[in-house]
N, C-alpha and C positions, 0 to 999 in steps of 0.2 A: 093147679098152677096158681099160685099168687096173683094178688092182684097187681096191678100196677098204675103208677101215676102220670099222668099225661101222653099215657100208652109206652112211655120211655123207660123208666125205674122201677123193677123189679123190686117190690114191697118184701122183707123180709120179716116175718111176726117170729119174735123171741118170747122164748120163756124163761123166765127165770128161775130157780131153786135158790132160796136161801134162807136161813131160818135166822137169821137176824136181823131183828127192823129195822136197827138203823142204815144199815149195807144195803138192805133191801131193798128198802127206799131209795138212796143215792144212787142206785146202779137203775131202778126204776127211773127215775130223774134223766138219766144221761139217755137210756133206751126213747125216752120217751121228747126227749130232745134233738132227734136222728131224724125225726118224721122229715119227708113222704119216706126216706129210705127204709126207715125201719119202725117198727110196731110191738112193743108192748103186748105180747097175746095173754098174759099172764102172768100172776106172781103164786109162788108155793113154798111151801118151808119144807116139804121133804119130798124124797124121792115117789111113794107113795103115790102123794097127791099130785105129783107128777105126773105118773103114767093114767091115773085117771085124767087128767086134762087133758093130755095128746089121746088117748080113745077119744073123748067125745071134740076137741077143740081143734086138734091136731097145733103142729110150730114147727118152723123149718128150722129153726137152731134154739137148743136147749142152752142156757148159760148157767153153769152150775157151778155155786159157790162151794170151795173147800175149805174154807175157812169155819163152818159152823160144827154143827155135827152129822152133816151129811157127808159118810166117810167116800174116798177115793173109787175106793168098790164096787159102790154101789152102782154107778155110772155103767156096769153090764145089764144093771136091770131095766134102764128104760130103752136098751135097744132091740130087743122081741118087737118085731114089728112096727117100728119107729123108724121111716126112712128120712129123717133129717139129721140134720149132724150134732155135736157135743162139742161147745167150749166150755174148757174147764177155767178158774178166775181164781186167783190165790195172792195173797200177801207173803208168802213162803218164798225166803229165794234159795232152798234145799235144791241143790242143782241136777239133782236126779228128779227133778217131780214131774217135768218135762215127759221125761220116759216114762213114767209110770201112768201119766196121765193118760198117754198115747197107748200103753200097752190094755189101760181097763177099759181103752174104747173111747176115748175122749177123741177130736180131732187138732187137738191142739189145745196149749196152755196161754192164759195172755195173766200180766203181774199186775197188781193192783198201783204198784209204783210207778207204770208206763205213764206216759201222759193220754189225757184222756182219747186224743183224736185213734188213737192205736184199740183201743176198744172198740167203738166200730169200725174199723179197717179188720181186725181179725175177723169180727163177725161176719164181715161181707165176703174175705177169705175163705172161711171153711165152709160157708152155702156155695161156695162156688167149686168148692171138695179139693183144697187145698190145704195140708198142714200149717199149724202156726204157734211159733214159738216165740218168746221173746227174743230182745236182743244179747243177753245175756248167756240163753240155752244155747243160740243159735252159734255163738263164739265155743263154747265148750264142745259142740258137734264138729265144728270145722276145726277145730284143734286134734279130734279124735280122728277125722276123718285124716288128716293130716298124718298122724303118727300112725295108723295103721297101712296106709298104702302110698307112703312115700316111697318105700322101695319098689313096689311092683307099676306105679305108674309116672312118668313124669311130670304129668300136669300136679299131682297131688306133691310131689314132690317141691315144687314152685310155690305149689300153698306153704308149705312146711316152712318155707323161709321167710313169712311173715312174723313180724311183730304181732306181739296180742295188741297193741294199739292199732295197727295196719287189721288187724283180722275183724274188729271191733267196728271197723269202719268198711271193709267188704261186707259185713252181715248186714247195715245197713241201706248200703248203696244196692244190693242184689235185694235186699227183702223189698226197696222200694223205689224202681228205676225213675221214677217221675217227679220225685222229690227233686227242688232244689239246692245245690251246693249248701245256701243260707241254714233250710231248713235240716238239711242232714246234718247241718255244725251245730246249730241247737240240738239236737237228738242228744249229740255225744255229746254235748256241753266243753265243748273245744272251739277255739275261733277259727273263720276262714281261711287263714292266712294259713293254719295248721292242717286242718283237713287237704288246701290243696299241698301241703308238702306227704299229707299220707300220700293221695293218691300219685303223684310223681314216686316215689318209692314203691307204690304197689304195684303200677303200669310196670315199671322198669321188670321188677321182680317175677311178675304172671307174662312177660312180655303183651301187653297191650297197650293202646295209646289212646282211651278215650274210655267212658262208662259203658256207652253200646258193646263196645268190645268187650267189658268185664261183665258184665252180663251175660256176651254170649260167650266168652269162658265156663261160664260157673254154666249156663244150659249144658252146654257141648260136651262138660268133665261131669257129666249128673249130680253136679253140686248143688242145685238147687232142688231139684227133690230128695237130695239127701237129708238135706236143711229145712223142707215140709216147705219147700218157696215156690214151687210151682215153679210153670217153665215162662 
């Protein structure tokens, strides 16, 4: 079990992969500025030296950079025996990478262009065995989600007649119910006065009247584990 801080905050010790110093360093920096929450268990430049340090160290979230030349791959090799989880961390906005990172065992992708606070917010996510995508993957899923089963369900059907500005802005408000208004208009880099005209458009459209509700829309239509969002 982890240790924890004032018997309340679950200590989360990250490891990191990356073979370039300079990233290395800056994403060291940010882990290491998260304390009591989070811990710094280590730094490694390849996969390798990895799995040697979870045998003898152990880490509940590996963060593994793909930007070096530790390929996408390899990320099936440190899970023999490794029961913590995989974020993957990428400057790429190839919009498949998402999937791909999920399909070689990662538990989710965060983009180096997020703002910082969303770096450990995923990480606290997938120790908590949640999928976590950006906001950008997260749009291109509920678009898919959309187009494939708007005919056989009606709730998906109601997504389907979102704007990609409107969908842009459910990904946000479902990935982060606690946020507010303010700061989900900074996300999107849109002003308040426009977010609340999304959401009047989006209530009307999903028929709900409030965030609690869209929320538990997206719980209730399995939208949010679709989307790796937890319930």
């Amino acid at each position: 079990m982890a240790p924890t801080h004032s018997g309340l905050t679950k200590l989360i010790r990250v490891l990191l992969i990356c073979d370039l110093p300079i990233t290395a360093w800056g994403l060291a920096q940010l882990i290491q500025a998260r304390q009591p929450a989070l811990e710094l268990a280590g730094s490694v430049a390849t996969v390798a030296e990895a799995r040697e340090h979870l045998r003898r160290h152990g880490a509940d979230v590996v963060l593994y950079d793909l930007d070096g030349a530790n390929p996408l791959a390899l990320i099936g090799e440190l899970l023999p025996g490794f029961r913590g989880k995989v974020l993957a961390i990428s400057s790429s906005r190839v919009s498949t990478l998402a999937d791909e990172a999920v399909l070689a065992g990662a538990n989710g992708l965060v983009c180096k262009s997020e703002p910082v606070d969303m770096l450990a917010k995923a990480i606290e996510k997938v120790r908590e065995g949640e999928f976590w995508v950006d906001r950008l993957a997260t749009v291109r899923i509920l678009e898919s989600i959309a187009r494939s089963k708007a005919q056989e369900d009606p709730a998906h059907a109601k997504l389907a007649r979102l704007t990609r500005k409107e969908r842009l802005a459910v990904a946000e408000l479902v990935r982060d119910p606690r946020a507010g208004t303010a700061e989900i208009a900074q996300r999107l880099e849109i002003g308040e006065r426009t977010l609340r005209n999304h959401l009047t458009a989006i209530y009307a459209k999903l028929g709900v009247n409030s965030r609690v509700a869209l929320y538990d829309f997206a719980s209730r239509h399995m939208l949010a584990r679709e989307l790796g969002l937890g319930h």
